[in-house]
C-alpha positions in Angstrom: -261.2 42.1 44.5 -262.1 41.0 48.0 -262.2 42.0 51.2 -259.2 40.5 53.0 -258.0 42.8 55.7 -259.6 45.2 58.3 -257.3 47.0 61.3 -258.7 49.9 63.5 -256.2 52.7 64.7 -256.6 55.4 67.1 -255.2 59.0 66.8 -254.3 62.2 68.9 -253.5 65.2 66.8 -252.7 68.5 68.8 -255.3 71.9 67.8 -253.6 75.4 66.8 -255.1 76.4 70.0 -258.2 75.8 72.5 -261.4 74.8 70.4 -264.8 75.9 72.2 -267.7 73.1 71.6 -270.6 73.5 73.3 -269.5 73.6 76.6 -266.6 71.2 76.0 -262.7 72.8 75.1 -260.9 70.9 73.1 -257.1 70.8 72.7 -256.3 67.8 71.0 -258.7 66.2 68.3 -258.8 62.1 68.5 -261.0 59.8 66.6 -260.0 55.9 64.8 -258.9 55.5 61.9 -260.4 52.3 59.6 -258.1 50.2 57.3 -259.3 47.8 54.9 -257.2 45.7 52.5 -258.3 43.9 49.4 -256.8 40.4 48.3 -253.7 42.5 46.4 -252.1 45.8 47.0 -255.0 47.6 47.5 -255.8 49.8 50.9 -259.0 52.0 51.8 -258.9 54.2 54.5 -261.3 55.5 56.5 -262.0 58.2 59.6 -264.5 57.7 62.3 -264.2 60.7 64.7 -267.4 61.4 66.6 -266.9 64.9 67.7 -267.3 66.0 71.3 -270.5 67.9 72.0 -272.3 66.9 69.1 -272.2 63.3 68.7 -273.9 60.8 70.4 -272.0 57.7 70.3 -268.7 56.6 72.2 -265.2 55.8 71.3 -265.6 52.3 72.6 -269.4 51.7 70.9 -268.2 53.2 67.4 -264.9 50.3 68.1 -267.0 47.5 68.6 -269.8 48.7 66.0 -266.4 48.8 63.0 -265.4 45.1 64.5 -268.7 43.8 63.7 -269.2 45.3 60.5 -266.0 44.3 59.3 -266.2 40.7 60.2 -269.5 40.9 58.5 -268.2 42.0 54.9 -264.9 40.1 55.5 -264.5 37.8 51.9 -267.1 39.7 50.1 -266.2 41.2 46.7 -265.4 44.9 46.6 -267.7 46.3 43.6 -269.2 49.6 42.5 -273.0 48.0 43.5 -271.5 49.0 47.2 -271.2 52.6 46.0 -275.1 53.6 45.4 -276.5 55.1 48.1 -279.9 53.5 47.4 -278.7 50.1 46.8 -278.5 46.8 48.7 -275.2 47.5 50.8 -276.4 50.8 51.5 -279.7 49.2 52.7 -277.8 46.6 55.0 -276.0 49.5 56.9 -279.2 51.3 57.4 -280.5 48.1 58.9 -277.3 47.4 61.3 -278.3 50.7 63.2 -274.5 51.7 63.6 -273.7 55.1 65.0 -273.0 58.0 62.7 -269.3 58.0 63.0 -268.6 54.4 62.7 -270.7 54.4 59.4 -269.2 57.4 57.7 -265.5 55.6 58.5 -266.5 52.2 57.2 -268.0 53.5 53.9 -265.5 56.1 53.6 -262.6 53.1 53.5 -265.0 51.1 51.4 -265.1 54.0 49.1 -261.5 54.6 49.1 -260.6 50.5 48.6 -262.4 50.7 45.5 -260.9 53.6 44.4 -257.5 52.3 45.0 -258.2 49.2 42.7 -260.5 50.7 39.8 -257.7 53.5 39.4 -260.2 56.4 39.8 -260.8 59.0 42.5 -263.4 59.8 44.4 -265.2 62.7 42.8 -264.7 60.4 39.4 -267.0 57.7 41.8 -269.4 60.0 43.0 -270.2 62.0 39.7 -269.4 61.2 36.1 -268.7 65.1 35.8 -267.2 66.8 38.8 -266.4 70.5 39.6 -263.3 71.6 38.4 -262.9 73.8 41.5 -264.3 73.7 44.9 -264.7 76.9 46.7 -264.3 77.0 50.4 -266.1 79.0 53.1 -264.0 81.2 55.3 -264.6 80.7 59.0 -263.9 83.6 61.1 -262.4 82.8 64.1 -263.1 85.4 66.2 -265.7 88.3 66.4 -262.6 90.7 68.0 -260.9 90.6 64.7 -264.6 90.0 62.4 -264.0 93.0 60.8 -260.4 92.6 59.7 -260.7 88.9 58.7 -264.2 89.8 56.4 -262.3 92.5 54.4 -259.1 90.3 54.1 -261.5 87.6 52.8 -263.2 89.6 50.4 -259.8 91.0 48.8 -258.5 86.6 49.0 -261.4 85.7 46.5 -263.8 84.3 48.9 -267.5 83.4 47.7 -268.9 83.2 50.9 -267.8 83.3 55.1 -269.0 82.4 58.0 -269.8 83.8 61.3 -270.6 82.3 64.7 -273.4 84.7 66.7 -275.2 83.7 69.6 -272.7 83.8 72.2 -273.4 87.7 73.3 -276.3 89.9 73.6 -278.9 90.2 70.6 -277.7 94.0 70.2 -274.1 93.6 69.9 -274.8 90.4 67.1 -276.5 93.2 65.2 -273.9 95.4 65.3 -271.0 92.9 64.4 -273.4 91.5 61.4 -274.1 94.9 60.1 -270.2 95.8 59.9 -269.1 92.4 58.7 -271.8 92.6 55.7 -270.4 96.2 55.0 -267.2 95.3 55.1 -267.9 92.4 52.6 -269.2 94.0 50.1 -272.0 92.8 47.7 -270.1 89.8 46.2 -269.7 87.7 49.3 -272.1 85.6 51.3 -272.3 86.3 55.0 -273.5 83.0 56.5 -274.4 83.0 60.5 -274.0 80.2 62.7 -276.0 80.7 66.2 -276.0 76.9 67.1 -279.5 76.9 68.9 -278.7 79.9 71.4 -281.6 82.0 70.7 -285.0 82.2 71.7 -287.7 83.0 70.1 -288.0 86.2 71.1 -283.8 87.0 71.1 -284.4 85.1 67.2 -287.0 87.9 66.1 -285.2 90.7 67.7 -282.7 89.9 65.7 -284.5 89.3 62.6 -286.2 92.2 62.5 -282.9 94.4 63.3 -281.1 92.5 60.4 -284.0 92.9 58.1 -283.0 94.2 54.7 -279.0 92.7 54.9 -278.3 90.2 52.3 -277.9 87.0 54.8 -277.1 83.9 53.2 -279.0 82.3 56.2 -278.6 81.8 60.0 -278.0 78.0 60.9 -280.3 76.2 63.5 -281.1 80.2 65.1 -283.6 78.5 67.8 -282.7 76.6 71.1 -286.2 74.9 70.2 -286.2 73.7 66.5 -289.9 73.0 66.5 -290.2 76.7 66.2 -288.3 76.7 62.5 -291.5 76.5 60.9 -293.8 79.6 61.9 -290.7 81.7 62.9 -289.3 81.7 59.2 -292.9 82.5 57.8 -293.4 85.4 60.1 -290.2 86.9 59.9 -289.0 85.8 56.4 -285.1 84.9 58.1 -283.4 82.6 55.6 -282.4 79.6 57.8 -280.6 76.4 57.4 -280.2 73.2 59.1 -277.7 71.7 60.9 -278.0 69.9 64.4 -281.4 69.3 63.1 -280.4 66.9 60.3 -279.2 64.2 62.9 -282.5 63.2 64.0 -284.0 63.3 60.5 -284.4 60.7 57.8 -283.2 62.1 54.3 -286.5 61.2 53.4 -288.1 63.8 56.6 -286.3 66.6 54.1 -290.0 66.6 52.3 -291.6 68.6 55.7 -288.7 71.0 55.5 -289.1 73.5 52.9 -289.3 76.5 54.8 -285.3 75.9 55.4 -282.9 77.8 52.3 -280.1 75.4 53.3 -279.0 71.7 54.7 -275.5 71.6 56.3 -274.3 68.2 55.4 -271.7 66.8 57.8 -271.1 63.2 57.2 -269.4 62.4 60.6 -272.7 63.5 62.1 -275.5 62.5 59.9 -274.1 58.2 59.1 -272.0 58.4 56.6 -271.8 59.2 52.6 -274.9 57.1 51.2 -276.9 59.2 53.9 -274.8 62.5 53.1 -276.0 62.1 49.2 -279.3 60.9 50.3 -280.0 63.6 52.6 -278.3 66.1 49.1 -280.7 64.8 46.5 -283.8 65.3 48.3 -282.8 68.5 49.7 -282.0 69.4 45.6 -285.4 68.0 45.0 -287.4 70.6 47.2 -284.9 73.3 46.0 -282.4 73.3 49.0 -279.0 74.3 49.0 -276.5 71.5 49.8 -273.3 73.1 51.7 -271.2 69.8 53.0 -269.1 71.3 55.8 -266.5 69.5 58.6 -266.6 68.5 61.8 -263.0 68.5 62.7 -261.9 65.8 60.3 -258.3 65.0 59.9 -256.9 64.8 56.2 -258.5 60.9 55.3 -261.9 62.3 56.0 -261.6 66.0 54.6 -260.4 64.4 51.0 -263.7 62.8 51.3 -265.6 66.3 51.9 -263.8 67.6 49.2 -265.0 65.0 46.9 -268.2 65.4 47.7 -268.6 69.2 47.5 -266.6 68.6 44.0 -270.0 66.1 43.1 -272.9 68.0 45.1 -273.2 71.2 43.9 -271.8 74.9 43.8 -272.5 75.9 47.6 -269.1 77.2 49.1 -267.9 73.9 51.4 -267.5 74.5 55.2 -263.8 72.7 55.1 -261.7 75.8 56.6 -262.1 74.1 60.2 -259.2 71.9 58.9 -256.6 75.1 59.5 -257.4 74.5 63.2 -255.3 71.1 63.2 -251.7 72.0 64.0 -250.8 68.5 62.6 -252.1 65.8 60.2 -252.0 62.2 59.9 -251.6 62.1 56.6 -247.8 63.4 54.4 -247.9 65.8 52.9 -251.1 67.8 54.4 -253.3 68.8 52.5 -253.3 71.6 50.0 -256.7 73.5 50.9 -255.7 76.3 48.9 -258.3 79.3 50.1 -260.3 80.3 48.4 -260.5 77.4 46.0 -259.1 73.9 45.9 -258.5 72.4 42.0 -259.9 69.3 42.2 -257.7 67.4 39.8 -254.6 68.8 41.4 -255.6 67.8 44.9 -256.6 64.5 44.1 -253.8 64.2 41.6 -251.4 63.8 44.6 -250.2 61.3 46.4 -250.4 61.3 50.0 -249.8 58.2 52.4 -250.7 57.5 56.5 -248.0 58.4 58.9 -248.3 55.1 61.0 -245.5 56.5 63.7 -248.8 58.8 64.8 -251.6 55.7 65.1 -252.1 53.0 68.3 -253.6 49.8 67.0 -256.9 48.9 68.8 -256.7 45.5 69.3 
């Protein structure tokens, strides 16, 4: 099969309610949407939706960066050599320097074209055995109601949730982690998310009042990353990376050992061949792989499914997708908390409401 087709959509999907990101609120989420057609029936989609806050790159540069590598593949043959993260189309993309966005929605339609021709899905692409099941992390959505929400999670099933410090004083973050790991109970992983707020010395006031409570680990914990190293040998806080991914190599994983965990959001770090990249060395130095969201609409949380189903066991970061009050794609999806079968999810047919995308010409 070739490639024969390539249009670019935008989107506007209204949020349950106001979405705090780093300085910016957010009440609508809006990205483009990639569609690529083969030389018969066959459609990929893909989503590029940089996300406010945290990514670099513009509407209008990610546009004109999908243009150009369209036109460039336009005619060539759609075959699973395209699919390996190490191989020569993966190398070509790495060499066209696009931003992180625009590469995550080209491969992801790529990905999803040769699916729709070969007959198999996506965690059948990415692993010859994927997981049955794919448990999801519980976000807690506010620390007001941390408490309820952490014992309503433990009683739903949940392997793990997630918390957000940072935003108030050192003291009351200890107080609200202490209560939210009691109210757990011993079966459930308390992950933190402080998204650089700390200091160093907020960071080890906080370590050493936490010291002794089962943390999963506290993502990116230090306004200064270069700290990461010598902070989690003196104070023994698990930590894993996030922001700090984006200006990394997969390969840059090697110098990174002190970290328990990589967060792997494809929107942010260029795409799947990266994302699995960035997974297998991270495996390699005995990392945890968690592939989490970044706001995705339905076309590119199927792909995060998919690749927590062919990554690992870590809990996926995919509960962010509750905060979308409406999808592009009908029938939503089914992110059944706390686990998502695989085979059923994938097993249904969903399709692109076009009445909710604006061509870009």
């Amino acid at each position: 099969m070739k490639l024969a087709g390539f249009r670019l959509y935008r989107y506007r999907l209204p949020l349950t309610g106001p979405l705090q990101l780093k300085g910016t609120t957010l009440r609508h989420r809006e990205g483009l949407l990639v569609e690529l057609k083969g030389d018969g029936e066959a459609a990929g989609w893909g989503e590029a939706a940089l996300l406010p806050g945290f990514s670099r790159e513009g509407t209008g540069e990610v546009a004109a960066q999908l243009n150009q590598v369209a036109g460039a593949m336009m005619d060539r043959t759609i075959t699973a050599d395209l699919l390996d993260p190490h191989g020569p189309f993966a190398r070509e993309l790495d060499e066209m320097g696009l931003a992180p966005s625009a590469r995550f929605g080209f491969e992801l339609a790529v990905w999803n074209l040769y699916a729709a021709s070969s007959g198999e899905t996506l965690p059948e692409i990415l692993t010859a055995r994927p997981r049955e099941t794919v448990s999801i992390n519980a976000l807690m959505s506010s620390p007001n109601h941390a408490l309820e929400e952490a014992r309503l999670a433990r009683l739903s099933g949940y392997e793990a949730v997630k918390l957000k410090v940072g935003s108030r004083g050192v003291e009351e973050d200890v107080e609200l982690v202490r209560a939210v790991r009691e109210a757990l109970g011993d079966a459930v992983e308390l992950r933190l998310d402080a998204n650089r707020a700390w200091s160093v010395a907020d960071a080890e006031e906080f370590a050493r009042a936490t010291a002794g409570l089962d943390l999963e680990y506290v993502e990116e914990p230090l306004a200064d990353p270069a700290w990461l190293p010598s902070f989690v040998r003196d104070h023994r806080l698990p930590v894993a990376l996030d922001e700090s991914l984006v200006l990394l190599e997969p390969e840059d994983l090697e110098e990174h050992g002190y970290a328990r965990a990589v967060v792997l959001k494809p929107t942010l770090l260029g795409g799947i061949s990266r994302t699995l990249r960035f997974a297998r060395i991270a495996s390699r130095h005995g990392l945890r792989s968690v592939i989490s969201s970044a706001y995705e609409t339905g076309v590119g949380t199927s792909a995060l499914v998919a690749l927590a189903a062919g990554l690992g066991e870590a809990p996926a970061g995919l509960d962010t997708y509750r905060r979308l009050a409406d999808d592009i794609l009908r029938p939503r999806l089914e992110l059944t908390a706390p686990r998502v079968d695989v085979r059923a999810f994938f097993g249904r047919r969903r399709e692109v409401d076009g009445r909710l995308l604006v061509p870009v010409e």
